[in-house]
Every structure is written in C-alpha cells, then in structure tokens.
C-alpha positions in Angstrom: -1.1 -4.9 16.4 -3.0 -7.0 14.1 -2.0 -6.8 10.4 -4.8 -5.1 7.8 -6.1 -7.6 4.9 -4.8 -4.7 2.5 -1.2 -4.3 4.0 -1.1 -8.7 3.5 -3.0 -8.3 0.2 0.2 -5.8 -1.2 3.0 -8.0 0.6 1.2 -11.5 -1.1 1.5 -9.4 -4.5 5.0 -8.2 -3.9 6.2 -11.9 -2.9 4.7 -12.8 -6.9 5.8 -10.1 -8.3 9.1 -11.0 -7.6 9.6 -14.3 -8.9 7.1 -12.8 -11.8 9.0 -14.9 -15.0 11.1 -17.0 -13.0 9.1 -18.7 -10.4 5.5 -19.7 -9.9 3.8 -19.6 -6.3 1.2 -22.1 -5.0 -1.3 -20.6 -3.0 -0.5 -22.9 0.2 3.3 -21.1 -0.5 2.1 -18.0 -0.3 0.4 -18.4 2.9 2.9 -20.2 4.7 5.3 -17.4 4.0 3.3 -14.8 5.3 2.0 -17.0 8.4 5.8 -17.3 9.2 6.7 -13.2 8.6 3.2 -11.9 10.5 2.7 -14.9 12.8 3.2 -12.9 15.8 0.9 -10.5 14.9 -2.3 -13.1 14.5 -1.9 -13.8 11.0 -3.4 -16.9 10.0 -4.4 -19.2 6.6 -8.5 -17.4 7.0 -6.9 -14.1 6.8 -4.2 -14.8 3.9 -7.1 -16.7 2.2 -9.6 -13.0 2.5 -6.0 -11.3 1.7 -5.9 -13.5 -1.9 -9.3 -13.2 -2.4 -8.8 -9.4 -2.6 -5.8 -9.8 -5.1 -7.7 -12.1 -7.5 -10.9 -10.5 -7.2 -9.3 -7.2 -8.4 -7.5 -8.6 -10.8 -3.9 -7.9 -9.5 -3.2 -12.0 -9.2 -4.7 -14.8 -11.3 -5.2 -18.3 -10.7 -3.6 -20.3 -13.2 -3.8 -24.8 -13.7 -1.6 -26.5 -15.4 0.0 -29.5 -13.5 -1.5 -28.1 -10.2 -2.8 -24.6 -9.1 -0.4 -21.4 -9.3 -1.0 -17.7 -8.4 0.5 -15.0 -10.8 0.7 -12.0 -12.0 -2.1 -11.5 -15.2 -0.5 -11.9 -18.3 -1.2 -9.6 -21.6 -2.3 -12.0 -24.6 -2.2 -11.4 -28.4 -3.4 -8.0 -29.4 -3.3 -6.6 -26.2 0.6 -7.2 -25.8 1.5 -6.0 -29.6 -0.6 -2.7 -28.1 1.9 -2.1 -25.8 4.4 -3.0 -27.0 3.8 -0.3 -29.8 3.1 1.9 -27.1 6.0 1.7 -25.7 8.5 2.3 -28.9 
C-alpha cells in the first residue's frame, strides 16, 4: 500500500516539530528518514520532495539559510509574538 503525499507531508512536520527549538533539520535529513521508515512501501526522494513542497507551500515549514539550508517550523517576529503573548496572559 503506497503512502499518500499528505500522510508523508504530516509525518515530515511532526519529525520538525519535534526537535522545534533544539534541533534544525536539512531537507536531505528529512528525506532520508522517511525513505528509511516508508521504504517498503515505494517511498522515495520525488515523493518526500512533492511531500515538502506541500508543507512549505502552506506555510506549515519554512526554509531558512544561514550556514546552509534548514527546514523549520515558521517563527512569530516582533509585534506579532508580543500579540500573543498578550493573548495568552
């Protein structure tokens, strides 16, 4: 049973979200991980690449550069993160 793009979209953003604050992922990480869990099922790099491709281009992973190229979750700058922080109290 092959593996849906969505169903390796959410597990890509659950592997970031882990790490989130701790650890950064390279995109090559991320699909060697998954080609190693869904290998059996047909999973290759095209399909994690479609799969990341649907995380960034909805905005639930960005690509960030510094010292080399990273995926992460989006983080909440200046007035935006006092907002909810405010929120929140």
């Amino acid at each position: 049973m092959a593996v849906d793009l969505n169903q390796l979209a959410d597990e890509m953003f659950k592997m970031v979200e882990e790490v989130h604050g701790v650890k950064k992922y390279k995109p090559s990480d991320v699909f060697k991980a998954m080609v190693k869990k869904y290998g059996d099922e047909g999973v290759d790099k095209k399909q994690c690449k479609s799969a990341m491709r649907i995380l960034i281009d909805s905005e639930r992973l960005v690509y960030t550069y510094f010292n080399g190229s990273w995926v992460e979750l989006p983080g909440e700058e200046g007035a935006a993160k006092a907002a909810n922080e405010a929120a929140n109290k």
